[in-house]
N, C-alpha and C positions, 0 to 999 in steps of 0.2 A: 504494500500500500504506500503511495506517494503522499507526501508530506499534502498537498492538496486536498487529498481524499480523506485523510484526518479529520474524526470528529471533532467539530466545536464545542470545547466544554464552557458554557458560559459563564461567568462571575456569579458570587454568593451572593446573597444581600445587604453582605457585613462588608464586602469588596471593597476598596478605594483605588482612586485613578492620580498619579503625579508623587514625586519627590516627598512633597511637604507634607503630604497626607500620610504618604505612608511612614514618614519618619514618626509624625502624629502617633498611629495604627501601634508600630514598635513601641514609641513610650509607654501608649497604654497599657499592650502586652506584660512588659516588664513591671507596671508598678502594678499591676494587678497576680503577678506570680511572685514577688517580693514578699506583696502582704501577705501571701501564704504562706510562705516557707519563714516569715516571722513570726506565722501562727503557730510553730513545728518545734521555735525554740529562739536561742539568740544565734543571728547569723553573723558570722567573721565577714570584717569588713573587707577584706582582701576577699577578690575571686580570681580561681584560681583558672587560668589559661595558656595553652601555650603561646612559645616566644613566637612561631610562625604557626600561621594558620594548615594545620594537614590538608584543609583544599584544596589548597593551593601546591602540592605534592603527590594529588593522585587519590587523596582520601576524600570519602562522602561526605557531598554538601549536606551544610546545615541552612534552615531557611532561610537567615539572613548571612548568612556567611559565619556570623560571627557564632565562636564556638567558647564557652566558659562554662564551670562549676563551679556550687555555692557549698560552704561547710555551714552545718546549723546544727547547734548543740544544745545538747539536754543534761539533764541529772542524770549523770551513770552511762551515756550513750553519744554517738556523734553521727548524723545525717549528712550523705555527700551524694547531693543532688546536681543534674544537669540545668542546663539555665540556656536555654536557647533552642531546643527542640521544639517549641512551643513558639517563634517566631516567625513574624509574617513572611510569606514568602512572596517576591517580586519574579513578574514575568518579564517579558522583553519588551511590552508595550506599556512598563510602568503601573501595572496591573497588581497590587499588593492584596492579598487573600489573606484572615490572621487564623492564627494554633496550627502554623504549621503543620507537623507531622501529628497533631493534636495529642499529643503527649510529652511527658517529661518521666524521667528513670532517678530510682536514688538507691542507695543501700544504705541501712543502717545497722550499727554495730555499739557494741560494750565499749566505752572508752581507752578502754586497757588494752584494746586491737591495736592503737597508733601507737608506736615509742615516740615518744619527744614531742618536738613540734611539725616534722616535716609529712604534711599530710598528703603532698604530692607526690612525692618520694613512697606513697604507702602501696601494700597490695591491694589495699581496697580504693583508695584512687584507683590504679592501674584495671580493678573490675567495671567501676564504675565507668570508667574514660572507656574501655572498649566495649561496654554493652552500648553505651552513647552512640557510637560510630555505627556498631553493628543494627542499631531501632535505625539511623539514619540512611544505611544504606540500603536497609530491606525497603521502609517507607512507607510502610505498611499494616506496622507489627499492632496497632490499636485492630485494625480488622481479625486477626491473629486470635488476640485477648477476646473480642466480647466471641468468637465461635468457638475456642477452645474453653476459657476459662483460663489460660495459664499456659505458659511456652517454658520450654528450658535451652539453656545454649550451654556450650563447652567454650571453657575460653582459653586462648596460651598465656595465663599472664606472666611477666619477669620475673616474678621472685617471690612466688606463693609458701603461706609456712607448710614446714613440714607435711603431709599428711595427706593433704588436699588434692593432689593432683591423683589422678586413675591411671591406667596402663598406658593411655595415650598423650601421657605428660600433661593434660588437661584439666580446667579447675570450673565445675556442673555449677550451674546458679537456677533457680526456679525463679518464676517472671510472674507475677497479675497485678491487681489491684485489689487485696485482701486483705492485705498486710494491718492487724489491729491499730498500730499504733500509726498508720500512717493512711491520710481517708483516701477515698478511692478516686475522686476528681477535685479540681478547683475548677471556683466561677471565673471567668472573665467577661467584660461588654460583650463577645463576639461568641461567648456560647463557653459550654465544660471543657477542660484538659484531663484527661487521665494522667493518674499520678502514678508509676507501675511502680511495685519495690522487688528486688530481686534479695533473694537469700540465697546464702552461698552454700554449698551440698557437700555433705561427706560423699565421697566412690561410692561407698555402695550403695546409696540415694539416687545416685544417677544412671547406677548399673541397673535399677531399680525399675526407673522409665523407662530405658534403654531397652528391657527384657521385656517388658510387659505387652499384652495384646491389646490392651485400652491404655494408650500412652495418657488420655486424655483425664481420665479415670485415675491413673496410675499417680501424676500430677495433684487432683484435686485430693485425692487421698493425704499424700503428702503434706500437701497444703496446711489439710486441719492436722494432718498428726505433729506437725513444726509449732503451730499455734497455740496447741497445746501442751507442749514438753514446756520445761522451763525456762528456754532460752526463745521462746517464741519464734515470732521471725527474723530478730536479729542474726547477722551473719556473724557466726562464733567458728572460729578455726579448729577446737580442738574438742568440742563435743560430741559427744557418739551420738553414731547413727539413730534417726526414729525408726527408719525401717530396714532390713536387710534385706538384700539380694534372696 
């Protein structure tokens, strides 16, 4: 099919046309995902981004190009969410559409995960930073959540602790919007954002899915059985399995 022959997909209702507007559209976005993730805890005023943009290297856009994460803390816990999946995305004819990929990704963990200060330098940045890439390159992954209930991905990170990784060097995370302590969407002017939380999987949690004949099933199982142990959904590196292989 020739670029001609391409369906016209028409603009939202929420759409805006020009530079100004859509820079508008962004602001709004961002102070309207701020106040949420204030509602979550106190957020560091540093946000954390790279020195070059990965787009610009061959890695998935993000809607506005711009790619950063936000650290927001609690009593006993630390939330490292994405900040930018959720913005408007510009066509070629100055066309700005808002909630992006209409979601944003965080994990949350026990404070006692990060040594020191450097929370970039952590494995759990390093989960969060590549689930980020991986929601942006698929594009899709909110269609994903509401038909499955929940996705799981295998990730390579750099420097996962001991335990965590499976046969394939790999480190399992489970994906929805479930997660207790963290609610399932934010409001914006331009409609809901899904908020997804991934928790991080022992092997044989993931060997688990992996095996299973109702992945889907296998998953939502998981799910409650994580929310109910005692580390809930928080991503704890060195807790035993809920479920065996």
């Amino acid at each position: 099919m020739s670029e001609e022959e391409l369906p016209h997909v028409a603009p939202s209702e929420h759409a805006v046309v020009g530079k100004e507007a859509g820079a508008q559209m962004l602001a709004t976005a961002c102070a309207a995902r701020d106040a949420f993730y204030a509602s979550l805890g106190a957020i560091d005023g540093d946000v954390l981004a790279p020195l070059v943009n990965p787009s610009f290297m061959g890695g998935p856009r993000w809607p506005s190009l711009r790619q950063a994460w936000r650290v927001i803390r609690r009593p006993g816990s630390i939330i490292i969410a994405s900040d930018g999946l959720s913005d408007p995305f510009e066509d070629d004819d100055d066309i700005f559409e808002p909630r992006g990929y209409l979601v944003e990704v965080c994990v949350e963990a026990p404070l006692s995960s990060i040594e020191g200060d450097d929370i970039a330098g952590s494995w759990l940045f390093d989960l969060v930073y590549q689930l980020s890439q991986n929601v942006a390159d698929h594009g899709s992954i909110d269609l994903l959540v509401e038909r499955h209930g929940s996705v799981s991905m295998a990730l390579d990170l750099q420097a996962p602790p001991d335990g965590l990784e499976d046969e394939n060097e790999q480190v399992g995370v489970l994906i929805d919007a479930t997660a207790p302590t963290i609610p399932a969407f934010f409001d914006t002017p331009y409609g809901p954002v899904m908020m997804l939380t991934a928790t991080v999987l022992q092997p044989a949690e993931l060997a688990d899915i992996g095996e299973a004949e109702n992945r889907a099933g296998a998953r939502a199982a998981l799910a409650s059985a994580l929310a109910a142990s005692p580390t809930g959904r928080l991503s704890v590196a060195d807790r035993p399995p809920v479920i065996l292989p």
